[in-house]
C-alpha positions as CSV (number, residue, x, y, z in Angstrom):
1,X,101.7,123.0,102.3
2,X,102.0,120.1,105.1
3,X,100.7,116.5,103.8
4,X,100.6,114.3,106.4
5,X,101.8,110.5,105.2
6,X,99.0,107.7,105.6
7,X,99.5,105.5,103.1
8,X,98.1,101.9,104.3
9,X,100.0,98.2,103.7
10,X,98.2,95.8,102.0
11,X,100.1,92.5,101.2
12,X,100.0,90.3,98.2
13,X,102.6,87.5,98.8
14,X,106.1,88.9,98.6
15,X,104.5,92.1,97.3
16,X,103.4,95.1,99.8
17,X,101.4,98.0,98.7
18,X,101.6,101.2,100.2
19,X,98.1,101.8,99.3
20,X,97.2,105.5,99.3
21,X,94.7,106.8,101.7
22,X,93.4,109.2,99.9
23,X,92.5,106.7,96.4
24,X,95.3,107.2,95.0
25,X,94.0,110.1,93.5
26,X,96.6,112.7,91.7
27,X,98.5,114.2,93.0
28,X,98.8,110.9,95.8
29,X,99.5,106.8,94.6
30,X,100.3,103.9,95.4
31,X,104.1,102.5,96.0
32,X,104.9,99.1,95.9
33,X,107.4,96.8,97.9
34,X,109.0,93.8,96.8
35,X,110.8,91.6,99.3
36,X,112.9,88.6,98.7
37,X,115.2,86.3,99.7
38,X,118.3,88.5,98.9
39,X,117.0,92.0,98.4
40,X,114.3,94.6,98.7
41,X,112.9,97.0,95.4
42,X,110.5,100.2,96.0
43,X,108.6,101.3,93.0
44,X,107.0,104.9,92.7
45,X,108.1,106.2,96.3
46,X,104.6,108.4,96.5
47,X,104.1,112.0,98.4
48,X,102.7,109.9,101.3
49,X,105.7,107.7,101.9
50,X,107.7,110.8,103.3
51,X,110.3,108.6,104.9
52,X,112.2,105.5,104.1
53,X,109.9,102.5,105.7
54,X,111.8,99.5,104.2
55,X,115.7,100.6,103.4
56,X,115.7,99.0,99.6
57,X,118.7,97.9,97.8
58,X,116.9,99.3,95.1
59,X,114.0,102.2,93.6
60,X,112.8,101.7,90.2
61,X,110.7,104.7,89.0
62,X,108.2,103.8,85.9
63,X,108.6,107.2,84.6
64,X,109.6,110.9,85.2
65,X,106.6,112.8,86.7
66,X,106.5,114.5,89.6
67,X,103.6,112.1,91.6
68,X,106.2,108.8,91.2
69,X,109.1,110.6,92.3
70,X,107.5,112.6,95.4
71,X,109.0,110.5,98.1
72,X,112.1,109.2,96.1
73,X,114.2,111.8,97.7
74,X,114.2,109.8,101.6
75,X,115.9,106.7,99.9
76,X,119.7,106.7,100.1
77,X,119.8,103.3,97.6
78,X,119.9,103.1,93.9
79,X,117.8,104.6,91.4
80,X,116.8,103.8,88.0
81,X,114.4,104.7,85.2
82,X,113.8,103.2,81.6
83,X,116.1,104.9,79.2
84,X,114.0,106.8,77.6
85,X,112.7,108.9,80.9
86,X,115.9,108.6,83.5
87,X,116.7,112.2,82.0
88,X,113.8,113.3,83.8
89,X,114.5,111.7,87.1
90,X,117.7,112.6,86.9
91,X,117.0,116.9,86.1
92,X,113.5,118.4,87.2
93,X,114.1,120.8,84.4
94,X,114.4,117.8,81.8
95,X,111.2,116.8,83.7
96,X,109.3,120.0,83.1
97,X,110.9,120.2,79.1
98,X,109.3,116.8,78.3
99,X,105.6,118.3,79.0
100,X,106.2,121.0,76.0
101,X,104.7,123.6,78.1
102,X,105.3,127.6,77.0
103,X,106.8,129.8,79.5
104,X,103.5,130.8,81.1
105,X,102.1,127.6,81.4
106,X,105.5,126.6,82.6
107,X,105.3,128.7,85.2
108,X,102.3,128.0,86.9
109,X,103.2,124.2,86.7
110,X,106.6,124.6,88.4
111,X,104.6,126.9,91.1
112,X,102.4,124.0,91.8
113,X,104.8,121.3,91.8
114,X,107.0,123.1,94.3
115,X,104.0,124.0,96.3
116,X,102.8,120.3,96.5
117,X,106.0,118.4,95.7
118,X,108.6,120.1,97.3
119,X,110.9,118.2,94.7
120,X,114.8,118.4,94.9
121,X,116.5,119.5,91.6
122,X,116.9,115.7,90.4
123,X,118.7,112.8,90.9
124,X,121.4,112.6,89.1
125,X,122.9,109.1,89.8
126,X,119.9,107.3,88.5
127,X,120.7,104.9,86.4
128,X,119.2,103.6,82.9
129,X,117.5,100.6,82.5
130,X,115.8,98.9,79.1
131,X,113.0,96.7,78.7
132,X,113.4,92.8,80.5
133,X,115.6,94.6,82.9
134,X,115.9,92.4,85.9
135,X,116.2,93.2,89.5
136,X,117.2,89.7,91.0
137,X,115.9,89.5,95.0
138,X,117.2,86.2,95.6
139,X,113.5,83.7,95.2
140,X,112.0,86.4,93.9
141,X,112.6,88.8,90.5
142,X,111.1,92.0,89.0
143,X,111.3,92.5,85.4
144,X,110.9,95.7,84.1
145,X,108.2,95.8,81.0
146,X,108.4,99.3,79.1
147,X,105.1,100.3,78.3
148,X,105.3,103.4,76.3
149,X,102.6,105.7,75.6
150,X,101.9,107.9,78.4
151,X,105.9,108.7,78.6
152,X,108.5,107.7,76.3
153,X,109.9,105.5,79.0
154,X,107.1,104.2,81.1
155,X,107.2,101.0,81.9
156,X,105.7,98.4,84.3
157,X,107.0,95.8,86.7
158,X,105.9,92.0,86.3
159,X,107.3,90.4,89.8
160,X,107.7,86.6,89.8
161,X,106.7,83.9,91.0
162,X,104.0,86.3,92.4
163,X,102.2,87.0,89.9
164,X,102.2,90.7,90.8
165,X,101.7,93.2,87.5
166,X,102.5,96.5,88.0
167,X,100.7,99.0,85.1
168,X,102.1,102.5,86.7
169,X,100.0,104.6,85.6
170,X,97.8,102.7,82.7
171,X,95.6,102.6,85.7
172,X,92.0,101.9,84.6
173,X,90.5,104.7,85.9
174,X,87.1,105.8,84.0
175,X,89.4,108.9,83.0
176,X,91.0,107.6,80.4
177,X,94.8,107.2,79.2
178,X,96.9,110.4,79.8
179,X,99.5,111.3,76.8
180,X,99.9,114.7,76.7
181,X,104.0,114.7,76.5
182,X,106.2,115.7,74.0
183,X,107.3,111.2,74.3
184,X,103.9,110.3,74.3
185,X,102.1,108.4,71.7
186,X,98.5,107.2,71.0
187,X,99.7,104.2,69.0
188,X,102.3,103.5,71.7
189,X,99.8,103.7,74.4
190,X,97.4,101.3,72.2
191,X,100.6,98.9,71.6
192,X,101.2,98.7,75.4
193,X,97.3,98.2,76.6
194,X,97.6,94.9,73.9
195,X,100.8,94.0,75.5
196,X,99.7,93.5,79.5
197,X,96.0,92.2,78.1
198,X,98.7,89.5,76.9
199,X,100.1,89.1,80.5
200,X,98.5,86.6,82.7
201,X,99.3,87.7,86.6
202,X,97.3,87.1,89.8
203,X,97.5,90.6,91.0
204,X,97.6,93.6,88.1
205,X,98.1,97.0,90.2
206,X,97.9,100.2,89.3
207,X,99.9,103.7,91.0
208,X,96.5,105.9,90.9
209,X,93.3,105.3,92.2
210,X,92.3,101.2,91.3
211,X,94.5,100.1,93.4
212,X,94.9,96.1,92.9
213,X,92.9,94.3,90.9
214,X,92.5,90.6,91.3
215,X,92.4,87.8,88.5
216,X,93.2,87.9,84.7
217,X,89.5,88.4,83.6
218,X,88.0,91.0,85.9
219,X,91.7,92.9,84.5
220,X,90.9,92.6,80.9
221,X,87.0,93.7,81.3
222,X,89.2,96.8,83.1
223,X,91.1,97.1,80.5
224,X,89.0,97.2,78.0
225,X,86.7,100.1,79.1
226,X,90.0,101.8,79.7
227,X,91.3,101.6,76.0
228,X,87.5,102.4,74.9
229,X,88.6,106.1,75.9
230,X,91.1,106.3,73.4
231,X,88.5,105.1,70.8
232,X,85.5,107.9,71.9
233,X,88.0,110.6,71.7
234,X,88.9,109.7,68.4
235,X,84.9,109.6,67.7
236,X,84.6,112.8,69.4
237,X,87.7,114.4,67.5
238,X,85.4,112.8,64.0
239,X,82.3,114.4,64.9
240,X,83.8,118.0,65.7
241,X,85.8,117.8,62.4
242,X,82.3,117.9,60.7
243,X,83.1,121.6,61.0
244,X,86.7,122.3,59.6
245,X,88.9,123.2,62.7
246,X,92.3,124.6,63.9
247,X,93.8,123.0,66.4
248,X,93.3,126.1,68.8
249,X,89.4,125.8,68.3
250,X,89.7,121.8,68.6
251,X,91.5,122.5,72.4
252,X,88.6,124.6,73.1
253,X,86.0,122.0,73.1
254,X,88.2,119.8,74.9
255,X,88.8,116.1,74.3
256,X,90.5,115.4,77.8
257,X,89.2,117.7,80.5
258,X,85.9,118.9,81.7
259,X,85.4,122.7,80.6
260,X,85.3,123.5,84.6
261,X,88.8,122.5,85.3
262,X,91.4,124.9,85.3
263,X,94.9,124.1,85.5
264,X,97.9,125.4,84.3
265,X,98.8,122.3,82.0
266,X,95.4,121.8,81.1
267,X,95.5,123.8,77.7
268,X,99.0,122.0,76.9
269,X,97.5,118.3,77.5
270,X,94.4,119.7,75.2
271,X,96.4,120.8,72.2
272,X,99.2,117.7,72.5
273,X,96.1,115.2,73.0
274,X,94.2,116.9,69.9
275,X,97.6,116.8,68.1
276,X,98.6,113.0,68.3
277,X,94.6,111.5,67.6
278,X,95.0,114.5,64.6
279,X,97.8,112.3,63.5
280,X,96.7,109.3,63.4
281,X,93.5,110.3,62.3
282,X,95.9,111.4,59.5
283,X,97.4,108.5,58.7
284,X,94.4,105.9,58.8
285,X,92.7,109.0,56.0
286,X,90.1,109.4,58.0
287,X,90.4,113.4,58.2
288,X,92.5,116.1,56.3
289,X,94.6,119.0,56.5
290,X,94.2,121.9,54.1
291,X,97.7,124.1,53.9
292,X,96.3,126.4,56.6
293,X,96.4,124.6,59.3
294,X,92.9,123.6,58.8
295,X,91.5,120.1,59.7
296,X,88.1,118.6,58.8
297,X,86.5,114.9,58.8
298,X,87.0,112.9,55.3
């Protein structure tokens, strides 16, 4: 399968966005440059940057999916990861264990992502980063900000004095939050939406199909709608537990996906997305668990 690259430049100060020509829609995004005085960072080389454009000292990956690290393999400088997900940059297999997938499922995953991605086994010199991590550019610095959630490990990029956010991929698309990892978290993913509402930037941008949003305001009404996703799947999950369910018969109605989609990973994201609102439906008593397996609205 031959993908042509056409990403377009769009600058916003020191920052440069290799804006997807497609929206930014999987399994394409949007990479970002940072230049400064002393040093150039990429961020999320996408499948449309299939060459090295800028020759970085630098490539910081928010976290270890396949779309972020599509182009990463034309750029000879250093790479790096939170902690928690440079396992996954650093071993595609790591990568494919972290989406708890069973061997069928597996299977038709890694077929895709070869067909699309053409991914190399990993890269194992990437390095491990934490949170406030900062790549100094000489005038100007990127600091990572771990955002967990959607990954373990994913994190953001705040670049100063810009004012440019990076969200990755908390990227305020009508969709909704994605957590269907064995990392991810629902109360993680809640913790990090309240933590960039908190960030006051000029630019927020995002890897999938927003783009760039401009100004602290028109972000937080973004944001907002975004997180309300979290909240109707959890009334969603309420009202189907009128009935006592099994998990299985819970991934059948699907909380996620639209029953006309058919993936191979879509089952997997159902029954890990069911499984983590189940918890912490769990824990704030608002459902119960009968010792079968059964679940049904308290």
């Amino acid at each position: 399968m031959t993908l042509a690259p056409s990403f377009i430049e769009n600058r916003y100060d020191e920052v440069t966005v290799l804006a997807s020509s497609h929206g930014g829609a999987f399994p394409y995004g949007n990479s970002v440059v940072v230049r400064g005085s002393a040093g150039t960072l990429v961020i999320d080389p996408s499948l449309e940057v299939d060459h090295d454009p800028v020759q970085p000292d630098a490539v910081m990956i928010s976290h270890a999916h396949e779309d972020h690290i599509a182009g990463l393999r034309h750029f000879a400088a250093d790479k790096f990861a939170h902690h928690a997900d440079v396992g996954g940059v650093r071993s595609l297999q790591v990568l494919l264990d972290n989406y708890g997938l069973t061997d069928e499922q597996r299977a038709g995953v890694d077929a895709q992502i070869g067909d699309t991605f053409g991914l190399t086994p990993g890269f194992p010199d990437a390095a491990g980063v934490d949170d406030g991590h900062v790549f100094d550019l000489g005038d100007v610095t990127a600091t990572v900000v771990h955002l967990p959630g959607h990954t373990a490990g994913h994190s953001g990029v705040l670049v100063e004095p810009t004012g440019f956010l990076y969200l990755a991929d908390i990227d305020l698309t009508s969709f909704g939050p994605m957590y269907g990892d064995l990392g991810s978290s629902v109360d993680d993913y809640l913790a990090s939406i309240a933590r960039v509402r908190d960030i006051d930037a000029h630019w927020y941008g995002t890897f999938h199909q927003k783009g760039v949003v401009t100004g602290a305001d028109d972000f937080r009404t973004r944001l907002a709608d975004y997180e309300g996703v979290i909240h109707r799947r959890d009334e969603r999950l309420l009202e189907l537990l009128r009935r006592p369910r099994t998990v299985d018969e819970i991934v059948v109605e699907r909380l996620v996906y639209r029953p006309h989609v058919r993936l191979p990973f879509v089952d997997a994201v159902e029954k890990r997305t069911a499984e983590l609102h189940l918890a912490r439906l769990l824990r704030h008593g608002q459902v119960a668990r009968s010792d079968e397996d059964v679940y049904h609205r308290i």
